[in-house]
C-alpha positions in Angstrom: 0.2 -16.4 2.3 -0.6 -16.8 5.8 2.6 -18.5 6.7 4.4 -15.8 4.4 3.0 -13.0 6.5 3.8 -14.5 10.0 7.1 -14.8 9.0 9.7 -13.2 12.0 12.7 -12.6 9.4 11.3 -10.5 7.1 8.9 -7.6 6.2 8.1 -8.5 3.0 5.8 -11.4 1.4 7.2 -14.2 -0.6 7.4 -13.7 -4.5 4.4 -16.6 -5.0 2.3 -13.7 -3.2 2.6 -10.6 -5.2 0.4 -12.0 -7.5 -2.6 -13.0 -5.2 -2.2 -9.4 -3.8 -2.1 -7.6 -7.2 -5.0 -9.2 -8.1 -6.9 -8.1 -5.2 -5.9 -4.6 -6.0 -3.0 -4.5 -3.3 1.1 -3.9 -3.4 3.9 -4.4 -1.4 6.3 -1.5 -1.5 9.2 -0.3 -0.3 9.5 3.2 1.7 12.0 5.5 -1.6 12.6 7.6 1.1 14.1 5.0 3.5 15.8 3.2 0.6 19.1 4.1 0.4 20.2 4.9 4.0 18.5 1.6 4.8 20.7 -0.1 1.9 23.8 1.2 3.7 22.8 0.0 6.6 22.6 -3.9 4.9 19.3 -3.4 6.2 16.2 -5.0 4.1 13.5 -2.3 2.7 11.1 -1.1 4.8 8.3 -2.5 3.0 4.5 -1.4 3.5 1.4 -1.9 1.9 -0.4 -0.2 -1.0 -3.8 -0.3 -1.6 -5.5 1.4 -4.7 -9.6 1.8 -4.9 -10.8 2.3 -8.7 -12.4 5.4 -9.5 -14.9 5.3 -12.3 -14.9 7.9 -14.4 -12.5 10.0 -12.3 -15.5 11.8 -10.5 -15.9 11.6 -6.1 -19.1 13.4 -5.1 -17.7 15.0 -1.4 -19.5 12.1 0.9 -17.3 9.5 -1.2 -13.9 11.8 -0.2 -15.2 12.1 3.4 -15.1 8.1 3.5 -12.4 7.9 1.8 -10.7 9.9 3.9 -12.2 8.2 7.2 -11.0 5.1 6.2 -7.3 6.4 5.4 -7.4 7.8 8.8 -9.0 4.9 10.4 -6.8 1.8 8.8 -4.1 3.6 6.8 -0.9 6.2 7.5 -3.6 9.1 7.1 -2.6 9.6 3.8 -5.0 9.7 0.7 -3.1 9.7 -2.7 -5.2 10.3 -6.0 -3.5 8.8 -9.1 -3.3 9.5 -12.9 -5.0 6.2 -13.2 -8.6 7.5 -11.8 -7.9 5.7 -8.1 -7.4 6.4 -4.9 -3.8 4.5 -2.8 -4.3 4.0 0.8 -0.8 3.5 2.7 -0.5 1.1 5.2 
């Protein structure tokens, strides 16, 4: 994975990857927004990183969405997404 990610011709990680990340509770993505004018452009996806936090029971008392919310403004694209799958997706 290390040589995947150190890799200067492409943004994304190789296919043998996705698994170790999915299981790990990260995805690689690309940006929807950017997707078609980037297509057009025969340019590659602008990929990023997802990473989704389990929930239990689909309860946060307010000090857990404080540090939630540091951490997505610390490491992430300030962005805190809840699910319908009782989680929390960081950007990054």
């Amino acid at each position: 994975m290390v040589e995947g990610l150190a890799d200067p011709v492409t943004g994304a990680i190789a296919e043998s990857d996705t698994h170790l990340i999915k299981f790990h509770g990260s995805y690689q993505q690309d940006d929807r927004d950017q997707r078609e004018e980037r297509r057009l452009q025969k340019l590659e996806p602008a990929y990023s990183f997802m990473i989704r936090t389990r929930l239990p029971g689909g309860v946060v008392t307010p000090q857990q969405w404080l540090k939630l919310d540091a951490i997505a403004t610390s490491y992430a694209n300030a962005t805190l997404r809840l699910t319908t799958r009782q989680a929390f997706q960081f950007m990054v």
